[in-house]
C-alpha positions as CSV (number, residue, x, y, z in Angstrom):
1,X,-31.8,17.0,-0.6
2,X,-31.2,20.3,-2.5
3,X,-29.9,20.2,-5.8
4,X,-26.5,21.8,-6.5
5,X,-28.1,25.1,-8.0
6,X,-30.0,25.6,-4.8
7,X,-27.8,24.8,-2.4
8,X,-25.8,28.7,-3.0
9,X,-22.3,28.0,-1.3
10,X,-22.4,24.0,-0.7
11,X,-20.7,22.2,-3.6
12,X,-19.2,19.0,-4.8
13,X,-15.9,19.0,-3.8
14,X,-12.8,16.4,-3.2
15,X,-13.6,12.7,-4.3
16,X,-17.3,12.5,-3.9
17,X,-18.2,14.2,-0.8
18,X,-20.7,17.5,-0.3
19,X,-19.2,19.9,1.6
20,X,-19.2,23.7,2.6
21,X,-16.7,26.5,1.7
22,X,-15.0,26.8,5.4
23,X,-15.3,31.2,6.3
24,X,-12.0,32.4,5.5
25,X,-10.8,33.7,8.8
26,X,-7.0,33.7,9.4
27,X,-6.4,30.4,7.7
28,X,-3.3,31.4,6.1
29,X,-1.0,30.3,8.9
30,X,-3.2,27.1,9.2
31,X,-3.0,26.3,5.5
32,X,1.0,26.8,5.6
33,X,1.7,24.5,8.0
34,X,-0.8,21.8,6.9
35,X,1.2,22.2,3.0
36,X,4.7,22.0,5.0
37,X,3.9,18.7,6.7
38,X,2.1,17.3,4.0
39,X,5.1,18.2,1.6
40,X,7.1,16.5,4.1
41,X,5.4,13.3,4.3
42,X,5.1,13.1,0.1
43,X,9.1,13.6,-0.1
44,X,9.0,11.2,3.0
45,X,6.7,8.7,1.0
46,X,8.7,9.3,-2.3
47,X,12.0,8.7,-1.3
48,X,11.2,5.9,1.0
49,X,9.5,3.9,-1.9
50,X,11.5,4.6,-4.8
51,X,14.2,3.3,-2.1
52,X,12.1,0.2,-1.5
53,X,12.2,-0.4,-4.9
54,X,16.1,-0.3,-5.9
55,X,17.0,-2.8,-3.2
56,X,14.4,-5.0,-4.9
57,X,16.0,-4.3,-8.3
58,X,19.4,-4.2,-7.4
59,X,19.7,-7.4,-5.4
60,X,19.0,-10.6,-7.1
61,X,18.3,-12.3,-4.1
62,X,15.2,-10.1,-3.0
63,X,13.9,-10.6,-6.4
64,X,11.2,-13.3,-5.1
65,X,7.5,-13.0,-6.0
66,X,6.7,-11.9,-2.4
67,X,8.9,-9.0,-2.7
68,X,7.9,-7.7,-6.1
69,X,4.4,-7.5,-4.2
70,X,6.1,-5.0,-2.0
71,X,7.3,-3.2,-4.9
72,X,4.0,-2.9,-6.7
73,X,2.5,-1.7,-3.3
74,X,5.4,0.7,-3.3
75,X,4.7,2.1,-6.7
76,X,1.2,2.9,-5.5
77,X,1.5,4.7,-2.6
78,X,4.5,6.7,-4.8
79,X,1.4,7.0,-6.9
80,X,-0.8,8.2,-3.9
81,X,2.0,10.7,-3.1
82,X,2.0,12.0,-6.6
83,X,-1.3,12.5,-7.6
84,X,-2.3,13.9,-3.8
85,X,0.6,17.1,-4.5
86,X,-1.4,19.1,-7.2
87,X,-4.6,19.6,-5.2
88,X,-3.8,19.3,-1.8
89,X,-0.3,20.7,-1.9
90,X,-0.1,23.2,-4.7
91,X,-3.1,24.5,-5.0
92,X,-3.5,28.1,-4.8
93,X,0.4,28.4,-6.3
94,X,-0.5,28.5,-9.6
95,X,-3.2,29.8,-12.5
96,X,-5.0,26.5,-13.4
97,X,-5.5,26.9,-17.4
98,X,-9.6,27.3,-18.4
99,X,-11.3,25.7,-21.5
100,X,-10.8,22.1,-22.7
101,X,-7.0,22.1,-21.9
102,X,-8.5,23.2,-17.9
103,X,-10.3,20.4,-18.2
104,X,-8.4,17.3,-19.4
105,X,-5.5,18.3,-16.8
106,X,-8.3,18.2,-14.1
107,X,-9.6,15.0,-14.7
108,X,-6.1,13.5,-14.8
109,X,-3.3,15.4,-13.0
110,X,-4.6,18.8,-11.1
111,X,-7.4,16.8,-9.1
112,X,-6.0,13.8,-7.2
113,X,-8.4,11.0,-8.5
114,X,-5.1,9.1,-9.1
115,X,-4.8,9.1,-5.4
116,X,-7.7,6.8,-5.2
117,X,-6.3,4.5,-8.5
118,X,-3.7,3.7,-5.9
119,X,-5.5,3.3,-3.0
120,X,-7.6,0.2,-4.7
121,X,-4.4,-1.4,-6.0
122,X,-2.3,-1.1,-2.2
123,X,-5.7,-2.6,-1.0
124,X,-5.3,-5.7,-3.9
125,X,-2.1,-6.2,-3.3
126,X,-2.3,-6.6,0.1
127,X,-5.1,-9.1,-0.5
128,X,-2.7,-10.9,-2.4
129,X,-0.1,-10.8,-0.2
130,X,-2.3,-12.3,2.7
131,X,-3.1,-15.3,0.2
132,X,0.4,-15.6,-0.4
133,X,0.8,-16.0,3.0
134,X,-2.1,-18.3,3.8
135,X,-1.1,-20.5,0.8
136,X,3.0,-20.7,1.7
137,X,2.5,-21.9,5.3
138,X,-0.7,-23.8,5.1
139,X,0.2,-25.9,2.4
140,X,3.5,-25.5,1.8
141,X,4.1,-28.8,-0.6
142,X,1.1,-27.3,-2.7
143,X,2.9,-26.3,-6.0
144,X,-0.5,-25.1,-7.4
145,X,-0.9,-22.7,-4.7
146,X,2.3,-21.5,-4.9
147,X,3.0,-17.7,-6.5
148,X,4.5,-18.4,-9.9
149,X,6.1,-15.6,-11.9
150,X,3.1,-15.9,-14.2
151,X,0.7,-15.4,-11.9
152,X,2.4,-12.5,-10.2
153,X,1.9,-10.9,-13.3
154,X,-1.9,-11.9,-14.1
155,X,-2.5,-10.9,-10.7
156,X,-1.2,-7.8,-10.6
157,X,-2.3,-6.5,-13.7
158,X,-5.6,-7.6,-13.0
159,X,-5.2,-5.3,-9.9
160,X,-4.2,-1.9,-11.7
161,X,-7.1,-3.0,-14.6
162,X,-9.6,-3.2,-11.8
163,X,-8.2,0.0,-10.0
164,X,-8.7,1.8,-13.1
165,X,-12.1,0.5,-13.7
166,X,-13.1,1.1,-10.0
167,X,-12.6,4.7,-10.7
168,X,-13.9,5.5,-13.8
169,X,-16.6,7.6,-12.1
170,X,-14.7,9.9,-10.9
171,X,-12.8,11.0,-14.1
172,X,-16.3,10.9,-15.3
173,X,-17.6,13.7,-13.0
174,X,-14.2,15.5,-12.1
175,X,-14.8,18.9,-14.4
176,X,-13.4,22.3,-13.9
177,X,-14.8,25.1,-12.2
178,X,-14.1,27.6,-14.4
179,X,-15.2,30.7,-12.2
180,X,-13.1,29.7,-9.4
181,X,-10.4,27.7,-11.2
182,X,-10.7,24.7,-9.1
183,X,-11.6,20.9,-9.8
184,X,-14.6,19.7,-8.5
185,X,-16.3,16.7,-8.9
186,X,-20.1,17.6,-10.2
187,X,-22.4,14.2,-9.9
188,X,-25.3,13.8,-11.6
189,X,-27.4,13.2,-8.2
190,X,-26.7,13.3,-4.7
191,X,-27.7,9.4,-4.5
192,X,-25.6,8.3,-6.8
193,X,-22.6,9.5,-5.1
194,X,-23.7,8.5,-1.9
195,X,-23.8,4.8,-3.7
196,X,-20.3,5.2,-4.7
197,X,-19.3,6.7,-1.5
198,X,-20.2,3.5,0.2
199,X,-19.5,1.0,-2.4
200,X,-16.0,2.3,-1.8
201,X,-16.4,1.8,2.0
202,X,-17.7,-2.1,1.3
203,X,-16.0,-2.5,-1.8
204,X,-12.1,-1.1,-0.9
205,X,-12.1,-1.1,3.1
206,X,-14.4,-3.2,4.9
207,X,-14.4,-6.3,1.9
208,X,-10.4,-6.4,1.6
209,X,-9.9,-6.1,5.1
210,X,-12.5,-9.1,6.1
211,X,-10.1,-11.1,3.7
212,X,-7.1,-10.4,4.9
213,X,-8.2,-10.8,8.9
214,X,-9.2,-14.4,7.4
215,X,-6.5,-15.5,5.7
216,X,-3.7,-14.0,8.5
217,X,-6.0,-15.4,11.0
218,X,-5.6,-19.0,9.5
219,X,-1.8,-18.7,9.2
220,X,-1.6,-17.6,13.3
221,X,-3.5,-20.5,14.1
222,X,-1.1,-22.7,11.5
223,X,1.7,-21.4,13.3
224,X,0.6,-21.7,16.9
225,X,-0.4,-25.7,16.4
226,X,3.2,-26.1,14.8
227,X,4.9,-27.1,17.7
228,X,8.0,-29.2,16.7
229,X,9.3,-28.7,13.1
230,X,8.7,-31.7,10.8
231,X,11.4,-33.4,8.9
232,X,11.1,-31.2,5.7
233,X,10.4,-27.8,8.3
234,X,13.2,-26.6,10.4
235,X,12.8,-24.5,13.0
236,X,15.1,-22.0,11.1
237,X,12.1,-22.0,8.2
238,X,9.5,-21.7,10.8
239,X,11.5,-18.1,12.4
240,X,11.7,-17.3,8.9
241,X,7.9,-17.7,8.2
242,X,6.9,-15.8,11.2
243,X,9.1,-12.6,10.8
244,X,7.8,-12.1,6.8
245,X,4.1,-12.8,8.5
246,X,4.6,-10.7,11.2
247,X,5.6,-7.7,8.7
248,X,2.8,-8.4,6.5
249,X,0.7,-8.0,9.3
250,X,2.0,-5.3,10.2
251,X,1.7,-3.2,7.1
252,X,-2.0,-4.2,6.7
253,X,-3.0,-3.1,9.7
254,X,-1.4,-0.1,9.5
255,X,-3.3,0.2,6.1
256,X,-6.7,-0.3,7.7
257,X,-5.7,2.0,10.4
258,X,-5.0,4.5,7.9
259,X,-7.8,4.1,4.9
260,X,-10.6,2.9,6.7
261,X,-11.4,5.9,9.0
262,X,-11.2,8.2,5.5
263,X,-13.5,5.9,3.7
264,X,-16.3,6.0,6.6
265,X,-16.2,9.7,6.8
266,X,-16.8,10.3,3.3
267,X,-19.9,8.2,4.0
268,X,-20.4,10.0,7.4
269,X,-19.9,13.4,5.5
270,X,-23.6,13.1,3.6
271,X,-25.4,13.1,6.9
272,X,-23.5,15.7,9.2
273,X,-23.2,18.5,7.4
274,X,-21.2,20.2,10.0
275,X,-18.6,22.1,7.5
276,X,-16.1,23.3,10.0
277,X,-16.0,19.7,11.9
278,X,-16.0,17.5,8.7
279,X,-13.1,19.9,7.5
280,X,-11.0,19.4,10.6
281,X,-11.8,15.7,10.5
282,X,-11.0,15.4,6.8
283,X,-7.5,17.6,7.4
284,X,-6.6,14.6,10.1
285,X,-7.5,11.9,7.6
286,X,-5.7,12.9,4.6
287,X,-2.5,13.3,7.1
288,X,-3.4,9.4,7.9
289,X,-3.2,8.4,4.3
290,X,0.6,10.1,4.2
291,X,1.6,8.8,6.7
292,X,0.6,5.0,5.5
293,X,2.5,5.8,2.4
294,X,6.1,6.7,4.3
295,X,5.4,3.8,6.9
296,X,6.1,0.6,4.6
297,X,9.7,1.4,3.7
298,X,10.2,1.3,7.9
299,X,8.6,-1.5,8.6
300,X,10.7,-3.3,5.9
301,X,13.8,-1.8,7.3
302,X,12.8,-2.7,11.1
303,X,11.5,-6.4,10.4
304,X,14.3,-7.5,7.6
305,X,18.2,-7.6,7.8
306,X,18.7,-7.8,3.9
307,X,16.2,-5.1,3.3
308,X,18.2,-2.9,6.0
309,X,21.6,-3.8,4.8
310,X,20.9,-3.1,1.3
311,X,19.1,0.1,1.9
312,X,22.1,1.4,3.9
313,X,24.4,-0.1,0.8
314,X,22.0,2.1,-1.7
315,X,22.4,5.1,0.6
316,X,25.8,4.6,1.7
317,X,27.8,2.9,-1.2
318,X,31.3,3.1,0.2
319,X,30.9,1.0,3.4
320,X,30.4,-2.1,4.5
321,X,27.0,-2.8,6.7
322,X,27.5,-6.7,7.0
323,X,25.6,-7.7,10.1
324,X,26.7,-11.5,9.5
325,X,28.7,-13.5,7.9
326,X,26.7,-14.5,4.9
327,X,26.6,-11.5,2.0
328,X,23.4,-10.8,0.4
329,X,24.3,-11.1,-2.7
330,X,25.6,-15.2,-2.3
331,X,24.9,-17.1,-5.1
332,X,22.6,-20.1,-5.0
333,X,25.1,-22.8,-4.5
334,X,26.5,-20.8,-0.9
335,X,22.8,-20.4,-0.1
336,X,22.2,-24.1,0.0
337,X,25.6,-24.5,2.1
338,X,25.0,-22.0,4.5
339,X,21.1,-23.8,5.1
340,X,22.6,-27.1,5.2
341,X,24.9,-26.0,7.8
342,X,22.1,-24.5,9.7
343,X,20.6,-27.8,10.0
344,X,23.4,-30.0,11.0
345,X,24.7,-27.9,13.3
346,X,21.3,-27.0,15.0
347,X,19.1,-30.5,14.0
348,X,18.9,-33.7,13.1
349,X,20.3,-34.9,9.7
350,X,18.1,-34.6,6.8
351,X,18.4,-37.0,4.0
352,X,18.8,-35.7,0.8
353,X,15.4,-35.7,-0.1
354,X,14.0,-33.7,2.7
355,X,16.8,-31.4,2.0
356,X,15.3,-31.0,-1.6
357,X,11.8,-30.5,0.2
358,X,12.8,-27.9,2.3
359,X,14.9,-25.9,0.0
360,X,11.7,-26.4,-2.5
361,X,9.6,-25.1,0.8
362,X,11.7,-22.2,1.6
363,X,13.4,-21.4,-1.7
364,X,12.5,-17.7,-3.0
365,X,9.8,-17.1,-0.7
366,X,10.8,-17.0,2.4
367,X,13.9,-18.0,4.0
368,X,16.2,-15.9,1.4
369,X,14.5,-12.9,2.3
370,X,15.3,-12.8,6.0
C-alpha cells in the first residue's frame, strides 16, 4: 500500500476509510437532494427522540428502569443526528476557521466522530436491554437479576465511558486540512486503521448483536414452553411480557439492519477501491443510519398504548386521547385495583401472597408500561 504522500488524490477521509475524490461532474443537483433528505431525517430523528424523552419525564408511570433505557438510547441517536449535521449536512455552507481554533472544532464538532460515540452507546444499551429482558422473564423471582435504580446508573455510565474510550482514536487522528478546509482523519499507517476498522465490525456490530440474538433467543423459547400461566403469572403478565419483548426486538433488529451493513463496508472499502461504487454505497448507508435514528420513537408509538397516548397528550395538550378506562397517570393504589380486577374477573383467585408475587413480578417493569 502507498503511503498518503504517494497516493496524489486518494486520502483519508470520513471515520477511517481510504477513499477517492469522486470527479465533480454535475453533482450539484445530486448533493442537494442527498442534504434535503438527510436534513429531513435529522429533524425527523430529533423531534422524535426529544419526544420520546418527555413522555418518559413527564409521566411517572413510564419512569421504570426499562424505559429510561429507551431514553438513553434516545439521547444517542439525538446525538448521532447532531454530530452527523456539520459534515454531512452543512458542509460546503460555511468557511471552516484554520489554525488551532480549525482544529479543536474538527476533532469535536465540524467532523462527526460524535456520530460514532453514539453509535457504541445505542449498541450497549441495547445489550442491556436484551439482558433485561432475558433476566425479567427467565427468572422472574430473581431480585439479584433484577435492574435496580443503581445499576441502571452504573451500567449506563459505564456505557458512555466505554463509548468515549472506544473512540479515542479517532479524535486522535481527526486533524484539519488546511488547504482544502475539510476534516480528515490522517492515520499513522494504513494497518492500523484497517485494525480499527474491523475491531469496530467485531467489537460494535457482530459481538453486540451475537449477544443479543442469545439472550432474545432464550426468552422466545421461555415464552413458547409457557403454556398455562402459573399461580404468581397471569396470562395478563404473560401479554404484557410479550408486547415489551416483541418491541425490543424489534428495535434491535432494526439496529443491526441499519449499522451492520455500514460497519462491513468500511472494512470492505480497504480492498475495492472502486471510488465511484464505494461512494454510492456509502451515500445508501449513511441514509440507513438516519433512518435507525427516526425509527425508535414509531416503534414505541405502534407497540405501546401509554407511549401513544402520552405522545398525542405532549403534542396535543388540549384533548383527551384515552383509549381505555384506566388514565395513565393512576396512582399506585388504582394500579393494584385495576390488576386485581383483572384477575378475578378473568382467573382464578389469588391469595394474597401470590398477589404480592405478581405485583413484585410485574411491578415497574412490565405490566405498567403497556
Amino acid at each position: 500500500m502507498k503511503s498518503e504522500q504517494e497516493l496524489g488524490d486518494w486520502y483519508f477521509d470520513g471515520r477511517f476509510k481510504l477513499k477517492q475524490q469522486p470527479e465533480r461532474r454535475n453533482m450539484q443537483t445530486e448533493n442537494f437532494i442527498t442534504k434535503v433528505v438527510h436534513s429531513s431525517l435529522v429533524l425527523t430523528a430529533l423531534l422524535g427522540n426529544l419526544l420520546v424523552c418527555l413522555t418518559i419525564l413527564k409521566n411517572t408511570i413510564l419512569r421504570t428502569p426499562v424505559n429510561y433505557l429507551l431514553m438513553n438510547l434516545a439521547i444517542s441517536d439525538m446525538i448521532i443526528v447532531i454530530a452527523f449535521t456539520p459534515r454531512h449536512i452543512l458542509e460546503g455552507l460555511y468557511h471552516h476557521p484554520r489554525g488551532l481554533q480549525g482544529t479543536i472544532l474538527c476533532k469535536t464538532i465540524t467532523s462527526d466522530t460524535f456520530t460514532w460515540v453514539g453509535a457504541v452507546s445505542s449498541a450497549t444499551t441495547l445489550v442491556v436491554l436484551a439482558y433485561e429482558r432475558y433476566a425479567a422473564i427467565t427468572f422472574p423471582l430473581e431480585t439479584r437479576s433484577k435492574l435496580s435504580r443503581r445499576k441502571l446508573k452504573i451500567l449506563v455510565g459505564l456505557g458512555w465511558f466505554l463509548s468515549a474510550i472506544f473512540n479515542i482514536p479517532l479524535f486522535y487522528v481527526r486533524s484539519l486540512n488546511q488547504q482544502r478546509g475539510i476534516c480528515e482523519s490522517h492515520w499513522p499507517n494504513v494497518t492500523f486503521a484497517k485494525s480499527y476498522n474491523i475491531a469496530w465490525l467485531i467489537l460494535i456490530g457482530i459481538a453486540p448483536f451475537c449477544f443479543m440474538a442469545f439472550f432474545y433467543g432464550k426468552v422466545i423459547l421461555h415464552l413458547r414452553r409457557e403454556i398455562l400461566p402459573r399461580q404468581h403469572r397471569s396470562l395478563a403478565t404473560r401479554k404484557s411480557r410479550q408486547k415489551v419483548t416483541k418491541m425490543l426486538l424489534t428495535i434491535t433488529i432494526i439496529y443491526g439492519i441499519c449499522w451492520i451493513p455500514n460497519l462491513i463496508l468500511y472494512v470492505v472499502w480497504y480492498y475495492v477501491l472502486e471510488a465511484e461504487i464505494m461512494y454510492t454505497i456509502n451515500k445508501v448507508l449513511l441514509f440507513l443510519i438516519l433512518l435507525n435514528s427516526c425509527t425508535n420513537p414509531f416503534v414505541y408509538a405502534a407497540q405501546s398504548r401509554i407511549f401513544r397516548r402520552s405522545m398525542k397528550n405532549i403534542i396535543c395538550p388540549g384533548k383527551n386521547w384515552s383509549e381505555n378506562r384506566m388514565n395513565i397517570s393512576l396512582p399506585l393504589t388504582r394500579s393494584l385495583k385495576t390488576l386485581e380486577n383483572v384477575q378475578l374477573k378473568g382467573f382464578a383467585p389469588l391469595d394474597s401472597h401470590a398477589k404480592k408475587l405478581e405485583f413484585q413480578n410485574l411491578g415497574w417493569h412490565s405490566w405498567r408500561n403497556f
